[in-house]
Structures are given as C-alpha cells and as structure tokens.
C-alpha positions, 0 to 999 in steps of 0.5 A: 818297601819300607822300614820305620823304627818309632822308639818312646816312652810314654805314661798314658791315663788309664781308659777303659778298653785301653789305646789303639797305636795306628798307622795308615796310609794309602795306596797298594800296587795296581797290579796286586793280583788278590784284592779288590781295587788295590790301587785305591786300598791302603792299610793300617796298621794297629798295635792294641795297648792295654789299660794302664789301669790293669797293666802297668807296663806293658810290651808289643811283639817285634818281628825277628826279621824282615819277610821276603820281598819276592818268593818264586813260584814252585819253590818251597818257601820256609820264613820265620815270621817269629816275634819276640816280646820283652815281657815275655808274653805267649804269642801266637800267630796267624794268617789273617785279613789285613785292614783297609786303611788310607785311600787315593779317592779321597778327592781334594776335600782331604789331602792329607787322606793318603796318610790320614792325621788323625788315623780313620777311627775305628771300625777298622775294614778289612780288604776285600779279597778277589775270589779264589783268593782269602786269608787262609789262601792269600796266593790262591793255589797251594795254602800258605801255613802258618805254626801258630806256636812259633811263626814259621810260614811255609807253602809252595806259591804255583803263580805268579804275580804280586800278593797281599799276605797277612800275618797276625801275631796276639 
C-alpha cells in the first residue's frame, strides 16, 4: 500500500466540460478474491475539475484518514471514510465500482503501459466483479454500508480473503 502527496497551483484555460486529473497504473494482487483477473486489472483514479469558466476556484475532497489494511472476519467493523473540502461543498458518499486502469498484458509494444503516460483516455472500465460479489456486496457475505452524509463505513466481513472495495465521495 502506498500514499502519495501531489501539492500545485495551477491556472488551467476554461474548456467546456472542464478537466479529469488521472492517475493509473497496473496491477492488483493475484489472490483478490472478488474480481475478475486481478493480476492484469489496475485502476485509475480521477478526481473531475470543473470549468474554470464556471468556477474560478475550485477544491476536491481529502480523506480524513487512511482505511484499514486489514479487517478481520466476524468482527464488526466501524471506519470513517469522511472527507473534508476546503470550499466547503456538501459531499456525499458511496460504495461504488472502481475503474479498471493500467494493465500487464500490454506486451512490449507499451512499456510504460503499467503506469500509462499519458493516462488511457476516457471511457474509463469498470472492473468486472466475480459473482456473488458487486459494489454494494464488495466482501460477498454481509453488506458493507456506507452513511451517504457522513462517510462512516461499517459491516461484519464473514470470509476471508483479499478484497477490492470501492468508496466514492462527489
């Protein structure tokens, strides 16, 4: 697992319909239990920015605090995934399906495709869940929930193994 810290200030031209900020790279774990193919699906990350021609300055959410590495099985589980915005916009929060993003399969042709520079354009894929298991089930057993007001995630994983969870905040 690992954290990085991107700090700028920038003044971007207005366009309509705005910017994406897009990180990607390639791979998952092998042994991710509710994915499809998880060793040759990455993910991306994009944060929208809106038309600076509509809004001058604008903000994006920072999660409060790191989630959990590991959570154990029939234990209750209690994280705030809350996020603060330095605009103070109203955000609200979800369980939703990540995107797909760098891949290994790539071949030679692209080697810099694990980390794709410039990042795979939009349409963006989702990854493709491994029934029984979907956005609002990522651990396939007891629901995860998520308070759409304030970003507290709680459930009771009843397997175990190694999960993909995604969390939206907009």
């Amino acid at each position: 697992v690992e954290e990085a810290i991107y700090v700028t200030t920038t003044d971007l031209p207005p366009i309509q319909g705005g910017y994406n900020l897009v990180y990607q790279r390639c791979c998952r774990r092998f042994d991710i239990v509710n994915i499809v193919d998880p060793g040759n699906v990455g993910l991306t990350l994009l944060t929208p920015i809106l038309d600076t021609g509509i809004v001058k300055y604008n903000s994006n959410p920072i999660f409060t605090d790191f989630p959990p590495l590991a959570i154990c099985v029939d234990e209750d589980i209690s994280f705030d995934h809350s996020a603060t915005d330095a605009d103070g916009d109203s955000l609200v929060y979800s369980l939703c399906t990540p995107f797909e993003g760098g891949g290994s399969s790539f071949g030679s042709s692209c080697p810099t495709c694990p980390i794709p520079d410039p990042p795979l354009p939009p349409p963006h894929n989702y990854v493709n869940w491994m029934a029984p298991f979907f956005d609002q089930d990522p651990l396939g057993g007891i629901p995860l929930d998520i308070d759409s007001m304030t970003g507290l995630l709680t459930g009771k994983p009843n397997q175990i193994g190694k999960f993909v969870v995604g969390v939206c905040v907009t």
